[in-house]
PAKE-27409 format. One record per residue: x, z, y of N, C-alpha, C in turn; residue number from 1; residue in three letters. Coordinates in nm, 3 decimals, padded with zeros to 5 digits. Example, Ala and Ser with C-alpha at 12.3 -4.5 7.8 and 13.67 -1.06 7.14 Angstrom:
REM residues 2
REC     n.x     n.z     n.y    ca.x    ca.z    ca.y     c.x     c.z     c.y seq type
REC  01.319  00.780 -00.569  01.230  00.780 -00.450  01.320  00.780 -00.330   1  ALA
REC  01.285  00.708 -00.225  01.367  00.714 -00.106  01.290  00.787  00.003   2  SER
//
This chain:
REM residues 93
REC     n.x     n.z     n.y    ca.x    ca.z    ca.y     c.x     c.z     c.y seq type
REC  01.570 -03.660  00.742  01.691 -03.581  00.741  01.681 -03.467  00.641   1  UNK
REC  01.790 -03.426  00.560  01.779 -03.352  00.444  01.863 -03.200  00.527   2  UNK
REC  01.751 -03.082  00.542  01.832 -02.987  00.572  01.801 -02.897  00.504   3  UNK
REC  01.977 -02.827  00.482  01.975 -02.685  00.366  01.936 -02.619  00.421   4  UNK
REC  01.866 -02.534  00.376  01.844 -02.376  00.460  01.893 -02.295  00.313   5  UNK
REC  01.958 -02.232  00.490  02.070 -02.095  00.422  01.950 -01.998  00.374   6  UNK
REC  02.001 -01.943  00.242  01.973 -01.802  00.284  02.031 -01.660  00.245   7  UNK
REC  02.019 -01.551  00.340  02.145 -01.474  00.285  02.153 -01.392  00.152   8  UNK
REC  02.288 -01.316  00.166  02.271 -01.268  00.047  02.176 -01.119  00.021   9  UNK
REC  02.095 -01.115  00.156  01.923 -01.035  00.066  01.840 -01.097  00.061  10  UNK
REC  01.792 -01.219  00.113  01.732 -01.283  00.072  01.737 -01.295 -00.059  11  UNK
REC  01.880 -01.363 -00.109  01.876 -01.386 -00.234  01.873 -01.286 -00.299  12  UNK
REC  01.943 -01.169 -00.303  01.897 -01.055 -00.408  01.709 -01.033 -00.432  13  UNK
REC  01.672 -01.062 -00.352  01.530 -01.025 -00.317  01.460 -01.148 -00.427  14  UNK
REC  01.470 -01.267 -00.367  01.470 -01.332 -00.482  01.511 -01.338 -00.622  15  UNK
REC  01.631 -01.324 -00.652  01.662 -01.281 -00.817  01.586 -01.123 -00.847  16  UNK
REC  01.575 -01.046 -00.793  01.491 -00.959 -00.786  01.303 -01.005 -00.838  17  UNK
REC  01.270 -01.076 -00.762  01.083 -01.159 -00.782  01.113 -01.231 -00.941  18  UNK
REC  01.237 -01.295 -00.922  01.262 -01.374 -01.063  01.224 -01.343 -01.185  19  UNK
REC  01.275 -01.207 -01.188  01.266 -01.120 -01.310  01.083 -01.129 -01.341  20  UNK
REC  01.002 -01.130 -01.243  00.888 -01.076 -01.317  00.774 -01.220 -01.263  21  UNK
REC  00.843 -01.326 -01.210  00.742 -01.427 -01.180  00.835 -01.568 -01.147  22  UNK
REC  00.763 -01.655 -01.126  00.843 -01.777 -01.139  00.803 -01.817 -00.942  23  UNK
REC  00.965 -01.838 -00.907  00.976 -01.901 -00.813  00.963 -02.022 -00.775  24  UNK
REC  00.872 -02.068 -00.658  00.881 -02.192 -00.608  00.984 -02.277 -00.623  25  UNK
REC  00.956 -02.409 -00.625  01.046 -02.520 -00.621  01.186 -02.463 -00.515  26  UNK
REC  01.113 -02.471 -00.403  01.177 -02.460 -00.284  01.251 -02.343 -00.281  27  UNK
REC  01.193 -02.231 -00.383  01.274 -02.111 -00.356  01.375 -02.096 -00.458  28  UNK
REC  01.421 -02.149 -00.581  01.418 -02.191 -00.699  01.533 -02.250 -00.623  29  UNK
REC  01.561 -02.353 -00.561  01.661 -02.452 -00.500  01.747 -02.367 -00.391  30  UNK
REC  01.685 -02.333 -00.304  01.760 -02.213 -00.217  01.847 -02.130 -00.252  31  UNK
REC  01.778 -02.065 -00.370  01.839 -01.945 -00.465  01.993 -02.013 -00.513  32  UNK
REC  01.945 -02.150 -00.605  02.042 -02.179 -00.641  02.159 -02.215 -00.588  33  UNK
REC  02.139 -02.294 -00.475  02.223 -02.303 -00.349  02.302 -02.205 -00.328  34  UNK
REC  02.216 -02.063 -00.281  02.332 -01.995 -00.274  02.420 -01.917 -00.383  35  UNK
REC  02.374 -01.906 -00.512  02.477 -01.841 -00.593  02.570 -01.986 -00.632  36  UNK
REC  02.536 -02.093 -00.571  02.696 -02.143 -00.594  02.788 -02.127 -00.496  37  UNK
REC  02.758 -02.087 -00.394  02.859 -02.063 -00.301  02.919 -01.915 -00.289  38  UNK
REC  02.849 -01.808 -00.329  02.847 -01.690 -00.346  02.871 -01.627 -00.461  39  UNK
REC  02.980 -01.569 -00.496  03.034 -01.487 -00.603  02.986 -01.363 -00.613  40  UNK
REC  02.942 -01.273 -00.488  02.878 -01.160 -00.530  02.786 -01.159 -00.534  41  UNK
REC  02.694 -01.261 -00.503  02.511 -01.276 -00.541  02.554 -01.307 -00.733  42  UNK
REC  02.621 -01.367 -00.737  02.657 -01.434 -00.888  02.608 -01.345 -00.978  43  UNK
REC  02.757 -01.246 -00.929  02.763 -01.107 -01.035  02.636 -01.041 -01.065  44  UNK
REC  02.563 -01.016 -00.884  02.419 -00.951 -00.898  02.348 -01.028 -01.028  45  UNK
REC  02.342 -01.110 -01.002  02.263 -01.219 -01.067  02.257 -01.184 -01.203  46  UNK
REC  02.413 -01.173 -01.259  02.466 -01.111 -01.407  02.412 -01.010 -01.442  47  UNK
REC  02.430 -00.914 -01.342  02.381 -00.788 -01.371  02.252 -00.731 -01.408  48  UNK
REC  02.161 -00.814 -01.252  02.035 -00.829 -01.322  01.969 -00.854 -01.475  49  UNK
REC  02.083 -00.925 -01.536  02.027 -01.018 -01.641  01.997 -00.935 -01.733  50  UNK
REC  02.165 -00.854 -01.736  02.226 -00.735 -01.844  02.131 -00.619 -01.848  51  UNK
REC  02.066 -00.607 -01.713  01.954 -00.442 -01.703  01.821 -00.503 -01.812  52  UNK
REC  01.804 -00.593 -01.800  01.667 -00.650 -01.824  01.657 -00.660 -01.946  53  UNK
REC  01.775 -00.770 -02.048  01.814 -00.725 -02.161  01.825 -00.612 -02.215  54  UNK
REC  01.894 -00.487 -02.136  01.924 -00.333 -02.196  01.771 -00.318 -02.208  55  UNK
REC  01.698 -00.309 -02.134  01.579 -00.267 -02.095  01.486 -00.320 -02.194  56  UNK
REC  01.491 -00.403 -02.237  01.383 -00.493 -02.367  01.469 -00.437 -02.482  57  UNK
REC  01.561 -00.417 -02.517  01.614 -00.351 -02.604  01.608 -00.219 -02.652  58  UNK
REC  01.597 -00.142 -02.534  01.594  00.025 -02.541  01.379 -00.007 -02.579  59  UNK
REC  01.312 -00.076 -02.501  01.161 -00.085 -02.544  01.157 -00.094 -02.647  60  UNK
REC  01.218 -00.199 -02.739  01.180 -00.215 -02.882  01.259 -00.150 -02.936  61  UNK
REC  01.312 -00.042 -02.929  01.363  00.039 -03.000  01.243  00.155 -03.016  62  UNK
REC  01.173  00.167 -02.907  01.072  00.287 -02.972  01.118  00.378 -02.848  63  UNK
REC  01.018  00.482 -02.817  01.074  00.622 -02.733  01.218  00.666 -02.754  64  UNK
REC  01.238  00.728 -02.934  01.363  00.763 -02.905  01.442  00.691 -02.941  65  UNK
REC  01.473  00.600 -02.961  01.606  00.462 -02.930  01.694  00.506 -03.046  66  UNK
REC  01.621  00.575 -03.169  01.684  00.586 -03.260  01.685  00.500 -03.366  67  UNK
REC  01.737  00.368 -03.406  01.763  00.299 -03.537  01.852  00.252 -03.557  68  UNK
REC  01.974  00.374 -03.537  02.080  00.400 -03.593  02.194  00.280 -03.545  69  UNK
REC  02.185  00.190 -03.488  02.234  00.090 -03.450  02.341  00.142 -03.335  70  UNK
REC  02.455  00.091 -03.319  02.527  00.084 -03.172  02.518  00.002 -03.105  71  UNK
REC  02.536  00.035 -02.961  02.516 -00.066 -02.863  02.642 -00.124 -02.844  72  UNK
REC  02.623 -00.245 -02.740  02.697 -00.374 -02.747  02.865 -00.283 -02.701  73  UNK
REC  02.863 -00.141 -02.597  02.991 -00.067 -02.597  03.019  00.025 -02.690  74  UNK
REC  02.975  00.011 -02.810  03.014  00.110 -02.903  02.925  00.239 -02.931  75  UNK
REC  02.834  00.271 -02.828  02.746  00.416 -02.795  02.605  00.356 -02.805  76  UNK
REC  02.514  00.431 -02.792  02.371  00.389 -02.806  02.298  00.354 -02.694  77  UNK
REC  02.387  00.357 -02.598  02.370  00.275 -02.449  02.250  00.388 -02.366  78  UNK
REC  02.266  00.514 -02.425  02.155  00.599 -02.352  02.265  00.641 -02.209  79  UNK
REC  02.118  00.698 -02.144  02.194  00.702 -01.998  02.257  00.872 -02.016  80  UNK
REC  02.306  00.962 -01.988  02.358  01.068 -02.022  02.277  01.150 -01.926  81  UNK
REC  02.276  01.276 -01.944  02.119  01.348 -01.895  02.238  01.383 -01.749  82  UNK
REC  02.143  01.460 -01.667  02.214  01.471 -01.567  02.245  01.635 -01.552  83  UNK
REC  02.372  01.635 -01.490  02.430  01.754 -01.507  02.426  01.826 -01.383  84  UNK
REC  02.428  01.959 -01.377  02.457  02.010 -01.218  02.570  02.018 -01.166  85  UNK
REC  02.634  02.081 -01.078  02.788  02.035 -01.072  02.841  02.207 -01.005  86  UNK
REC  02.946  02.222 -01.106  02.975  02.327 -01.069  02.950  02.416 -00.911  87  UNK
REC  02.915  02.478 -00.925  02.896  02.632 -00.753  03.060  02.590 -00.683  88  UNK
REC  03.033  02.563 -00.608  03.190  02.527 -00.547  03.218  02.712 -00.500  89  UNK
REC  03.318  02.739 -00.496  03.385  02.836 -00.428  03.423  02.929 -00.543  90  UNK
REC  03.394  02.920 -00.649  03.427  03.043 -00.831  03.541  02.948 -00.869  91  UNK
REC  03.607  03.034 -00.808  03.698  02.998 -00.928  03.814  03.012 -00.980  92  UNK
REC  03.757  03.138 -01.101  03.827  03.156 -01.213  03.855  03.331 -01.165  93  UNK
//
């Protein structure tokens, strides 16, 4: 008897997650796939994952400062923007 086993969608993130840095079992490999065809928001994860990993080998071979003059795929140099504090609530003006 041929039975699917489910698995959910953290499982599967968890898995496309291991993906990135090692190769999954047959069995897990088949599961996985199983469910991003039935599942549209594991999908996207899936996409997304892909897109960080890419940015991420990209911004590496660019060097520390990610300067060679190039634009990124949205027009900007795809740096993350530093982080800001957020205004003192209660001033104001």
């Amino acid at each position: 008897m041929d039975q699917t086993i489910q698995v959910s969608c953290k499982e599967a993130a968890r898995l496309m997650s291991r993906q990135q840095d090692e190769a999954l079992s047959t069995d897990e490999q088949e599961h996985l796939r199983n469910h991003l065809f039935v599942c549209l928001s594991c999908r996207r994860f899936d996409m997304q994952l892909g897109f960080l990993r890419r940015l991420a080998r990209r911004y590496g071979e660019q060097g520390e400062d990610g300067g060679n003059g190039e634009q990124g795929e949205y027009g900007g140099d795809e740096k993350v923007a530093p982080k800001t504090t957020p205004p003192e609530s209660g001033s104001s003006g």
